[in-house]
C-alpha positions, 0 to 999 in steps of 0.5 A: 500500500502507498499512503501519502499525505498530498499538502505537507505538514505546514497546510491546515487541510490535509489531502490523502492518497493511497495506492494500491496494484496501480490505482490510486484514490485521493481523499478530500483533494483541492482544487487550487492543488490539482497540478500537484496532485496529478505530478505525484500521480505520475511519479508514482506512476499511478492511476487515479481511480477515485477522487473523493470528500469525507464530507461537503466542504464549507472552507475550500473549493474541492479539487475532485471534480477538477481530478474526474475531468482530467483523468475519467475517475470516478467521484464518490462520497460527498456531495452525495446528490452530485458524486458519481458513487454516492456512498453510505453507512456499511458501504465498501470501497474497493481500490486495488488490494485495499478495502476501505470500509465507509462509516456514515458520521453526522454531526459536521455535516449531515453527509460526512463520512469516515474512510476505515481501513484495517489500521487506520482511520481518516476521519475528515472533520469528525474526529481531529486531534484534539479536538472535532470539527465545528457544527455551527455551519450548514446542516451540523448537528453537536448531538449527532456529532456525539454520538458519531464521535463515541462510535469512532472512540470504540475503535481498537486503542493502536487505530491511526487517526488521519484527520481532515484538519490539523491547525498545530502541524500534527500528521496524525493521532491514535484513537488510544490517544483521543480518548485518553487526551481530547479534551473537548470529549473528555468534558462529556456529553453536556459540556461537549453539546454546551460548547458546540452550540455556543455561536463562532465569531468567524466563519470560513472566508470561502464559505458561500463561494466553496459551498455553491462549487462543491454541490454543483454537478460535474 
């Protein structure tokens, strides 16, 4: 398996890429990064086979459509009404030898998703380290954010987190890690719905303008 993380450590948004017998998938790509994105495809001399989002990004305009017009793979995940392999709860992603397991995760995001394989776990704007993603912005929602949450804490200690997000240069966490340290659950859940309904003075620079071009069809 090739396993990469595409934007560097110093990018706030993190983009991965995982290979396997040729083929390649990108999860949560961006747009302003395709050129980048495509040059690794070519020195690792892979296949783009699926371009895919955890969830429907409010901060950053999403580079899976731009990767499906320019190498014929296939969009899956989320937007769900837009992508050409909408994926839900239970579904499987097969990529090569690799079978990611898809988790529906609510609570960002009425759509997000997790990417599960047998050793890690790409949580997208669930679970990030030390924290969890917002639920002030359209169609989040802290009571199922909870519960998706506690549903990822259930996962074995050793389970690699690989989040959407890290604001401190971090690459990756521990699920072991997340629920002996992450504050923000370990205050529980009242405290937890407390803190996530509380209003945010600022919202995404991007966020009319990402959420008009990520829920356009290709």
């Amino acid at each position: 398996m090739i396993f990469e993380e595409l934007n560097g450590i110093a990018s706030e948004c993190r983009s991965y890429l995982c290979g396997s017998r040729g083929e390649a998938l990108i999860l949560d790509p961006l747009l302003e990064r395709v050129e980048s994105h495509l040059a690794r495809l070519r020195a690792l001399g892979l296949r783009l086979a699926i371009a895919a989002d955890t969830h429907t990004h409010a901060d950053h305009l999403s580079g899976t459509k731009e990767l499906v017009r320019r190498t014929g793979a296939k969009s899956a995940g989320a937007p769900r009404s837009v992508v050409q392999i909408p994926l839900r709860d239970g579904d499987e992603l097969e990529l090569g030898e690799l079978r990611f397991a898809v988790w529906s995760t609510p609570g960002h995001t009425s759509d997000s998703l997790v990417f599960l394989l047998p050793d890690r776990a790409l949580t997208g704007d669930t679970l990030l380290i030390g924290a969890t993603g917002r639920t002030d912005l359209p169609t989040g929602d802290p009571e199922a954010q909870w519960e998706s949450v506690q549903r990822l804490l259930e996962l074995p200690d050793e389970m690699l987190v690989f989040p959407g997000h890290d604001y401190d240069q971090k690459s990756h966490s521990t699920i072991g890690e997340e629920r002996r340290s992450n504050k923000r659950l370990l205050a529980g859940r009242e405290k937890f719905l407390q803190l996530m309904r509380e209003p945010r003075p600022t919202k995404p620079k991007l966020l009319e303008q990402a959420l008009a071009y990520n829920t356009q069809p290709l």
